[in-house]
C-alpha positions in Angstrom: -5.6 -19.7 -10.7 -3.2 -17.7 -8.6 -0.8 -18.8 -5.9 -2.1 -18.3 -2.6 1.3 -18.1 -0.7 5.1 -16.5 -1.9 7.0 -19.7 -2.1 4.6 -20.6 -5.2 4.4 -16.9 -6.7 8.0 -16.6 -6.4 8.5 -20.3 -8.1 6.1 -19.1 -11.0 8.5 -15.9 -11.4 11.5 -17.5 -11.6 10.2 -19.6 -14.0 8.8 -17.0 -16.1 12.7 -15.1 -15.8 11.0 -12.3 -13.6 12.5 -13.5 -10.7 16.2 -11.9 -9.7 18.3 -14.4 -7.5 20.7 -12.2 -5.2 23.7 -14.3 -4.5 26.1 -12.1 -2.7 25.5 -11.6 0.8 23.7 -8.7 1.9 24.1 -6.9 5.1 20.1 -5.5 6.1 21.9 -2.4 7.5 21.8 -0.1 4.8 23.0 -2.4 2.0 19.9 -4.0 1.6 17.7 -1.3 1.2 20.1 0.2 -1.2 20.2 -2.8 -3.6 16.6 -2.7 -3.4 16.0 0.9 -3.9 18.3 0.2 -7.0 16.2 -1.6 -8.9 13.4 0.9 -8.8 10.8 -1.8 -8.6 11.0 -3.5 -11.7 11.7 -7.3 -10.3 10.8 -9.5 -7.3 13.9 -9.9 -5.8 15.2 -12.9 -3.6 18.4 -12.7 -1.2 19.9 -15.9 -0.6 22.4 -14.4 1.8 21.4 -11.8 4.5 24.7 -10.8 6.7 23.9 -12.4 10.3 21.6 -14.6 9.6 20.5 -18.0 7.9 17.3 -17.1 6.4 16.9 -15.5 2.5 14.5 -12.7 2.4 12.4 -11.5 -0.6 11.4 -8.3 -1.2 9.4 -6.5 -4.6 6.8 -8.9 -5.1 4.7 -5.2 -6.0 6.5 -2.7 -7.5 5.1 -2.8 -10.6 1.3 -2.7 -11.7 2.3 -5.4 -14.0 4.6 -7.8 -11.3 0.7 -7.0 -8.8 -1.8 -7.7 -11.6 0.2 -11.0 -12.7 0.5 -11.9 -9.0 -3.4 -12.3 -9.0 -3.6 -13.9 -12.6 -5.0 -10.2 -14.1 -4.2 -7.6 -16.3 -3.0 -4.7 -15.3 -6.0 -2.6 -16.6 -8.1 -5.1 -14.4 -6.6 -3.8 -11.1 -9.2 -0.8 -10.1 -12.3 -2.7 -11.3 -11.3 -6.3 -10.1 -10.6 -4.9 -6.6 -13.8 -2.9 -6.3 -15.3 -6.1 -7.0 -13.6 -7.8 -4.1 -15.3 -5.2 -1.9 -18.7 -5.4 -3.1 -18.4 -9.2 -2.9 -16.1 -10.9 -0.9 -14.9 -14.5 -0.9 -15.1 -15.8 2.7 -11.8 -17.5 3.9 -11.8 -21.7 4.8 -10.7 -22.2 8.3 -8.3 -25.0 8.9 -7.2 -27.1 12.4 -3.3 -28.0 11.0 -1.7 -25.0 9.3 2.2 -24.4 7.3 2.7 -21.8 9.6 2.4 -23.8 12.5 5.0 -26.1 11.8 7.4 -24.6 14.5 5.8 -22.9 17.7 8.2 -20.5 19.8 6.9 -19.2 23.1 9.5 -19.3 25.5 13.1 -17.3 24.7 11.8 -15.3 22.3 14.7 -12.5 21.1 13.0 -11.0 17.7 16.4 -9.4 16.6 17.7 -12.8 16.5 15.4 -14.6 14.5 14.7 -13.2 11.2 16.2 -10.2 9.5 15.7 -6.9 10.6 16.9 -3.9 8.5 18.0 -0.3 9.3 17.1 1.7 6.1 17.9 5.2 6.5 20.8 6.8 7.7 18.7 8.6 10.3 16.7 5.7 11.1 16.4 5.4 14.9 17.1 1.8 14.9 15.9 -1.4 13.2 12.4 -2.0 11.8 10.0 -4.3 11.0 7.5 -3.0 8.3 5.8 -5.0 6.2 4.2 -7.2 8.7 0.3 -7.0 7.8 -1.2 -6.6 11.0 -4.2 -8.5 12.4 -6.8 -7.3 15.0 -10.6 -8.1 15.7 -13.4 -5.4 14.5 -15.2 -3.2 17.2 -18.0 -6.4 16.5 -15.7 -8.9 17.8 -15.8 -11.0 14.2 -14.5 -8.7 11.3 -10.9 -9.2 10.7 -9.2 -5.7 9.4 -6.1 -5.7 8.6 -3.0 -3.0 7.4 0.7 -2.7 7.6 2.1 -0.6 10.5 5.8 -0.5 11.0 7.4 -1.7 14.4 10.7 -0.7 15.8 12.7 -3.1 17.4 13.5 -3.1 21.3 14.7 -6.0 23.0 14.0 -9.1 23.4 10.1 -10.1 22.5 8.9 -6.0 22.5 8.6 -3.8 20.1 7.2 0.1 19.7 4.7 0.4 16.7 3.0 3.5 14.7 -0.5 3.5 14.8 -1.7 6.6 12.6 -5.1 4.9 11.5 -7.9 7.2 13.8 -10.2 3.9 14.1 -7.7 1.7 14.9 -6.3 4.2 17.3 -9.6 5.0 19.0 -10.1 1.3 19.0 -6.4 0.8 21.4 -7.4 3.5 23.0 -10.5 2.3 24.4 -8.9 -1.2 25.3 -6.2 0.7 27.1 -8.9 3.4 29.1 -10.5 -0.2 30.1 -6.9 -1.4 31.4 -6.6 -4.0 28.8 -3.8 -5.5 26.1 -5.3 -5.2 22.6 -4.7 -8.7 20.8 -2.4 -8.7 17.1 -0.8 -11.0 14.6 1.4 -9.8 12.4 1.8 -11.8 9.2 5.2 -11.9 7.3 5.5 -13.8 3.6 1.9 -12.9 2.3 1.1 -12.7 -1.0 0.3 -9.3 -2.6 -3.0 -9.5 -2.4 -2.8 -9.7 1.1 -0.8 -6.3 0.9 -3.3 -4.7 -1.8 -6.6 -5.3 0.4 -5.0 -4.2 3.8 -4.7 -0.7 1.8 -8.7 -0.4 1.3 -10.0 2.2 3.6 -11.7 0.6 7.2 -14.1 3.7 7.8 -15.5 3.5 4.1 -14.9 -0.2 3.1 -16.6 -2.5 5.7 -15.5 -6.1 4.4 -13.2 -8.3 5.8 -9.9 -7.4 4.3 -8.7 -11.0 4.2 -11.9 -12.0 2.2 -11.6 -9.3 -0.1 -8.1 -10.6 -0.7 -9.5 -13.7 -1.3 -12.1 -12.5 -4.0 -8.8 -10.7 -5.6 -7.3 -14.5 -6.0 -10.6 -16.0 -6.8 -10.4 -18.7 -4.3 -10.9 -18.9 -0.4 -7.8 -18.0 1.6 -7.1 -20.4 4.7 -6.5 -19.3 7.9 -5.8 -21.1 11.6 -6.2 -19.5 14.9 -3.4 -18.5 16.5 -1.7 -20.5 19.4 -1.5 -17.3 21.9 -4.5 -15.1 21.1 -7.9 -15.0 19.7 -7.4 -14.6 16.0 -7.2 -15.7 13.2 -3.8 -15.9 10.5 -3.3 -16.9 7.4 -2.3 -21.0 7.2 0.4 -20.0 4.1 2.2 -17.5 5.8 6.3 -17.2 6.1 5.7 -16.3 9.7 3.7 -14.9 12.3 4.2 -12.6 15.4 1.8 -13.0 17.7 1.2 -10.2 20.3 -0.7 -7.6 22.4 -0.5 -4.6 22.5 -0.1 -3.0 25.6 -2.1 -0.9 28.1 -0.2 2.3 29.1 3.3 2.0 28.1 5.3 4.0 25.6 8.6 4.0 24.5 10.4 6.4 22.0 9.6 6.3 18.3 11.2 7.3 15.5 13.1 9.3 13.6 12.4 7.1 10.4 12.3 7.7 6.8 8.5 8.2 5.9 7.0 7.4 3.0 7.5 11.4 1.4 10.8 11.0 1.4 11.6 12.9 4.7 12.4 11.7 8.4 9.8 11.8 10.8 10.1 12.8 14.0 10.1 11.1 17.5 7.4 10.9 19.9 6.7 8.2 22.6 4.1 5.5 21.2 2.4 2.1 22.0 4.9 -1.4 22.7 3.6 -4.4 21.6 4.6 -7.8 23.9 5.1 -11.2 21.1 3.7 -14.0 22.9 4.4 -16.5 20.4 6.1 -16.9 17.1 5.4 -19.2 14.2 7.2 -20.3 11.1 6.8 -22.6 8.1 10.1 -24.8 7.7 12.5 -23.3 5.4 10.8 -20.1 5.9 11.2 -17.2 3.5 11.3 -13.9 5.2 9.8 -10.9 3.3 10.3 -7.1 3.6 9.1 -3.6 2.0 11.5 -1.1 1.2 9.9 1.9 2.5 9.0 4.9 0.6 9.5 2.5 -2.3 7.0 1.3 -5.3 6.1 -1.7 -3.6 4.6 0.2 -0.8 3.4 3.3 -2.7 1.5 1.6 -5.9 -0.9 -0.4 -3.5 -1.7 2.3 -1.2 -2.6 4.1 -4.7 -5.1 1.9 -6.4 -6.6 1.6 -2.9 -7.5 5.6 -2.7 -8.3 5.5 -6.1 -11.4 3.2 -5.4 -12.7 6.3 -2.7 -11.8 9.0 -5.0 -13.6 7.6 -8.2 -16.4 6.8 -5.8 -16.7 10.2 -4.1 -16.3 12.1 -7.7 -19.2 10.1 -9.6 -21.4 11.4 -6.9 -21.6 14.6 -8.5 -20.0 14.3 -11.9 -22.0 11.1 -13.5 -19.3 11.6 -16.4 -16.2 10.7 -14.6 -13.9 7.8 -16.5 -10.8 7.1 -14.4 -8.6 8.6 -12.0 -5.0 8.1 -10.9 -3.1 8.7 -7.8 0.5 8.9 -9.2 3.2 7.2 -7.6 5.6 10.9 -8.1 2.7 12.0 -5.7 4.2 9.2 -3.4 0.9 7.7 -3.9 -1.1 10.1 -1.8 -0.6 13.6 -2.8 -1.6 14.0 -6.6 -4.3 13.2 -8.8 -4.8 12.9 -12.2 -8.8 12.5 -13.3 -10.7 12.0 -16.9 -13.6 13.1 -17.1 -16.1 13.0 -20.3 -17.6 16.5 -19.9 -20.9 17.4 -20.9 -21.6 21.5 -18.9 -19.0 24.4 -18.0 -18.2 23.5 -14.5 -17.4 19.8 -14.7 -13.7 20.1 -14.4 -14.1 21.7 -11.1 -16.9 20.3 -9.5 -14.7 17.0 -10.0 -12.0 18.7 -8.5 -14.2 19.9 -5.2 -15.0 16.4 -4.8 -11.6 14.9 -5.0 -10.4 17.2 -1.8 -13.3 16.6 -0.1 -13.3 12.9 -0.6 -9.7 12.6 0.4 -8.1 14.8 2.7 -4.3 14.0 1.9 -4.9 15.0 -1.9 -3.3 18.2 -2.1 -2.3 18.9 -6.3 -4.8 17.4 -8.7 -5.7 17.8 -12.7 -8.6 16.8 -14.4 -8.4 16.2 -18.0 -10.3 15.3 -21.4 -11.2 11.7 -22.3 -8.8 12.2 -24.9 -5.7 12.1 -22.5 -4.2 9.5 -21.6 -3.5 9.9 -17.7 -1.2 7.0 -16.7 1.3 9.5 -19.4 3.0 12.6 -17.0 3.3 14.2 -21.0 0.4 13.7 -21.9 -1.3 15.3 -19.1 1.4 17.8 -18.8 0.5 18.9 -22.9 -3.0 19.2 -21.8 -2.1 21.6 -18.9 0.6 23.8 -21.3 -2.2 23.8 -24.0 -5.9 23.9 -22.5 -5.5 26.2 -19.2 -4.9 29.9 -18.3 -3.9 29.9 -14.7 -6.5 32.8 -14.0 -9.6 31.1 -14.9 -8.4 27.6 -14.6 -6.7 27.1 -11.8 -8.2 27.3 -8.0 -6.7 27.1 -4.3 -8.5 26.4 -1.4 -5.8 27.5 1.6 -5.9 26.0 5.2 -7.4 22.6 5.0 -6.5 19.6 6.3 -3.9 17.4 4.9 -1.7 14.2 5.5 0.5 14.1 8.6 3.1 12.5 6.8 3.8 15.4 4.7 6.4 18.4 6.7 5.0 21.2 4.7 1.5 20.4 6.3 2.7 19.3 9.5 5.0 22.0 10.3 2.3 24.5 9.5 -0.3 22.3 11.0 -2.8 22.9 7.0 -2.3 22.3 3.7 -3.8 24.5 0.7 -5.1 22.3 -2.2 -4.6 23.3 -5.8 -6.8 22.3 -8.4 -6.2 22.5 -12.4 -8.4 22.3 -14.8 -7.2 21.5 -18.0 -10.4 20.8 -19.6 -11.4 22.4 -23.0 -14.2 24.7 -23.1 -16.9 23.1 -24.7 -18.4 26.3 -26.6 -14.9 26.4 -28.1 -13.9 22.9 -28.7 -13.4 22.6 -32.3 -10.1 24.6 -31.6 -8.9 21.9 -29.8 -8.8 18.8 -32.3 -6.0 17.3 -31.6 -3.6 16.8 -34.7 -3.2 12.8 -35.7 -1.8 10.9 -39.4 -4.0 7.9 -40.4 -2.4 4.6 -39.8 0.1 6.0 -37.7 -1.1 3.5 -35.0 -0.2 0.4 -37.1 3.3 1.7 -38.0 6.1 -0.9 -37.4 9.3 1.0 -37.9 11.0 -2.1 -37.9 8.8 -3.0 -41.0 10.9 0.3 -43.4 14.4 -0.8 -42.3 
């Protein structure tokens, strides 16, 4: 069975040798970011030491399909099947009056830069940021939980700005706000990824309650305690949580920050949130997400996937799998197998991938017999199976993801489709060449 908090996942790593200690202290301004960005998420990673501060922090518990899969007790392969399960049938979560994260309550004095590490990533950065917290607000039904991971720049004392680019969740603030009211938040810290992986699942399409579909991923009900402030509910095994509103008719400057493309974003006045109270776990283990990096890329990823196959199999019954590569930083490019059975799969599979997901802007549908997770295999079908003038298509003036500059400087994005399909009238010309037994080949087995 899998853990259901970090202090237990990371105690299984370390265990298992996965788990890389960081003795030396860090300082979160810059040096942090850079140690993590260093190891290209291959390894959970624990600080001991944070400059400033008497707290370790943890970061990488995701980087890796294999470090998420084995963080839920599955295979990697599992991933995109087990979590579409977890939507169609969610575990309700176990409510609970006495709670970890409850075991110190601060209400009064509250200075956030202060209490737990903050880190400035970029060199461009506007200032520090929390942004892994998985944020926690009420449905428009008043009982749904949804929750996702918005980043919060740090002002003073208890404040703090945050980025709200979901349109529901916007339109939901803003109707609080035309009503003259605070919008109530928790912000968990030290979550599991599952936690992580469900917030990803897309609100408009995906109705559940994200903290039950994390607990169908773990195969056991997640706990959660009301909150000492506000109306919600947090998880019970949770580092620490920031309780808050958001408030009614005050901005403050956002921004620049390093976005997830690999480019600064720009600055623009957004919402403040107020923290009312904060709660801890003794000992607690603080937990961050280098930005732009694996960790937050890979579960945004798998999450789209779930839409895209969806949306494809509409109108191409043969599709197999698709993947949203992580050189794509997790949004932009698409990689689909199809088995194809008339002329015109390839791109009727490709007309459906755009339309299903409007940040998708390069994508290539292949063969069942390549293998998309490999960037050569795919690339060999594209140098060997397509002549740009018949199979390739472009679609100019569409919408596309905000986050990208070549779309929002222009205010559209064109989409580029490739199909690198064979034809099926002349498929025998495209056998591809293979040795028997090479498969079983042990090279070690000739020396």
């Amino acid at each position: 069975m899998a853990e259901t908090n970090i202090r237990a996942l990371l105690g299984r790593w370390e265990q298992d040798g996965r788990l890389l200690r960081i003795r030396r202290e860090v300082d979160p301004r810059y040096e942090f970011g850079a140690v993590v960005k260093a190891d290209k998420g291959q390894h959970p990673l624990l600080f001991e030491r944070i400059k400033g501060f008497g707290v370790p922090m943890t970061a990488g518990l995701g980087g890796s399909k294999e470090l998420l899969a084995d963080s839920m007790g599955m295979a990697p392969e599992d991933l995109l099947p087990d979590l579409i399960r977890a939507i169609v049938t969610p575990l309700p979560t176990r409510s609970v009056e006495r709670a970890p994260v409850h075991e110190n309550v601060l209400t009064r004095g509250i200075s956030l830069e202060k209490l737990f590490p903050v880190c400035t990533y970029h060199a461009e950065d506007s200032g520090a940021y929390y942004v892994s917290g998985v944020m926690v607000v009420k449905g428009e039904d008043g009982r749904k939980r949804y929750t996702s991971i918005r980043r919060m720049q740090v002002l003073e004392g208890n404040r703090t700005g945050i980025l709200i680019t979901s349109p529901e969740l916007l339109q939901q603030y803003r109707e609080y706000e035309a009503r003259g009211e605070a919008m109530e938040a928790a912000f968990m810290f030290g979550v599991v990824p599952a936690v992580v992986l469900a917030s990803q699942i897309s609100t408009h399409l995906f109705h559940a309650d994200k903290l039950e579909v994390a607990s169908a991923l773990l195969q056991q009900p997640l706990d959660v305690v009301r909150c000492k402030t506000i109306d919600l509910e947090v998880l019970a095994e949770a580092e620490v949580v920031f309780e808050g509103r958001i408030l009614p008719g005050v901005r403050e400057p956002e921004g620049p920050f390093g976005e997830l493309g690999g480019y600064y974003g720009g600055q623009s006045d957004q919402p403040v949130v107020e923290i009312s109270a904060v709660t801890y776990r003794n000992q607690p283990i603080w937990q961050t997400i280098l930005p732009a990096s694996y960790e937050e890329k890979l579960p945004m990823a798998i999450s789209r996937e779930i839409a895209l196959l969806s949306s494809i199999r509409q109108v191409v019954p043969g599709v197999l799998d698709v993947h949203i590569t992580l050189g794509g930083v997790g949004r932009y490019h698409a990689v689909i197998r199809i088995r194809k059975t008339q002329e015109g799969d390839g791109k009727t599979a490709l007309l459906a991938a755009f339309a299903g997901d409007k940040d998708l802007k390069h994508a290539v549908v292949v063969d069942e017999d390549v293998n998309l997770f490999d960037p050569l295999d795919v690339e060999w079908a594209i140098a060997t199976r397509v002549q740009a003038d018949l199979d390739l298509f472009i679609v100019p003036g569409a919408k596309g993801s905000p986050l990208e500059p070549s779309h929002n400087l222009r205010g559209v994005s064109a989409k580029m489709g490739i199909d690198a399909t064979c034809p099926l009238a002349e498929a025998w010309h495209y056998r591809r060449t293979h040795i028997p037994g090479q498969d079983e080949i042990r090279l070690e087995d000739y020396l």
